[in-house]
N, C-alpha and C positions, 0 to 999 in steps of 0.2 A: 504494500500500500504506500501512497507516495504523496508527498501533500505538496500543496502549492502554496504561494503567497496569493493568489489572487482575490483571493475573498477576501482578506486583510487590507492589499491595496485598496480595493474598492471601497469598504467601510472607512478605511482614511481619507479617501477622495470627498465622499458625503460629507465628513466629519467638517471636513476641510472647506468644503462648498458654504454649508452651514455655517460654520464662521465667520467668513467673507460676504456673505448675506446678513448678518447681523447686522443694527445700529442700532442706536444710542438714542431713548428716547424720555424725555423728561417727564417723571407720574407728579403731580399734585397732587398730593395730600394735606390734610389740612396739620396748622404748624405745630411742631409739638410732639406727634403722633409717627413723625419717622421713621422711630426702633420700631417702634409698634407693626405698621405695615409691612416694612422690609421683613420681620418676623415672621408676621404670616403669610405676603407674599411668598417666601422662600419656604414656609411647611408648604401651602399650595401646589409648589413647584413641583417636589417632589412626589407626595400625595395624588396627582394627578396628572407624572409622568411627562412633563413638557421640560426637562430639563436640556435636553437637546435642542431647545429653541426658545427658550429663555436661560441667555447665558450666566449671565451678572446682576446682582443688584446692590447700588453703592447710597451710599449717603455723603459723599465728598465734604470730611476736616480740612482744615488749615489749622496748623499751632500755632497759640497766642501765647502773650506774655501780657501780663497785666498787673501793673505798677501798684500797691496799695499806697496807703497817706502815711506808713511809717517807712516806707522804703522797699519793703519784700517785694520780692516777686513770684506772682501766680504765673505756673502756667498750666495751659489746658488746651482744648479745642476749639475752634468754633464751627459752626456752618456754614461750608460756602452757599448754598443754596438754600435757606432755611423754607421746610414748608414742601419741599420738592426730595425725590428719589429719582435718581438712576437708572434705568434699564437697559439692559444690550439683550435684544430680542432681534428673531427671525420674524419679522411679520409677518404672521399667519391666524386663521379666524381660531386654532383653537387655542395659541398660544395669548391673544389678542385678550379672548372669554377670559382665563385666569387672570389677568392685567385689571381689565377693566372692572370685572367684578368686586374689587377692594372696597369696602368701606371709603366714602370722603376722598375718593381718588379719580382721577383721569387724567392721560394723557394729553399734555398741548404743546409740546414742542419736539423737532427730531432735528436737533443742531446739526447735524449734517445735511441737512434741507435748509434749514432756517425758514421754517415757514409752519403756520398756527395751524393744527388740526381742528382746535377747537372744542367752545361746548364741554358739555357734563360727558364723560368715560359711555355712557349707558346710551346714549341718543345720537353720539354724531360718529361719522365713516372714520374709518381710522387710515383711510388716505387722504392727502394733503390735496 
């Protein structure tokens, strides 16, 4: 019996494809609630098997330093985008369904378009 690479190669080619199809597309949430959704976005994810097309989900820090009135210094995080999450998704309707469905969430922008999708996650097309 003799095996070959080709089903291997194949599966890394889709893997591959699928990643190059992915972008970046910014979910509104309401402020506050960040950890939260990223949370259960990512149980969702998994739980209902879309992890191959929803790749990432970020909450983008910057470290601060913050000066107190006796001298010390704080430091910590902040948000760069307070109010907003992350996504690198394959856009597709079933990958889209888990996104949209979040509580307090939808998507309205895919910075690599620069252009407003719009509207509440629930009611508008999720092409630009």
């Amino acid at each position: 019996m003799e095996f070959t690479a080709e089903p291997f190669q194949e599966i890394e080619q889709q893997e591959h494809q699928k990643s190059t199809l992915a972008r970046w597309y910014a979910v509104q949430v309401a402020s506050g609630c960040e950890k939260r959704v990223k949370t259960n976005l990512e149980q969702r994810i998994h739980t209902l098997d879309v992890a191959d097309r929803i790749l990432q989900v970020q909450i983008p820090h910057t470290p601060t330093v913050k000066v107190r009135k006796d001298g010390s210094r704080l430091h910590g995080e902040e948000k760069v985008f307070p109010g907003y999450v992350l996504v690198r998704m394959v856009m597709e309707d079933e990958a889209w369904q888990v996104v949209k469905i979040r509580p307090m969430s939808s998507i309205l922008w895919e910075p690599s378009r620069s252009a407003v999708t719009g509207g509440d996650g629930a009611t508008s097309n999720h092409c630009p």
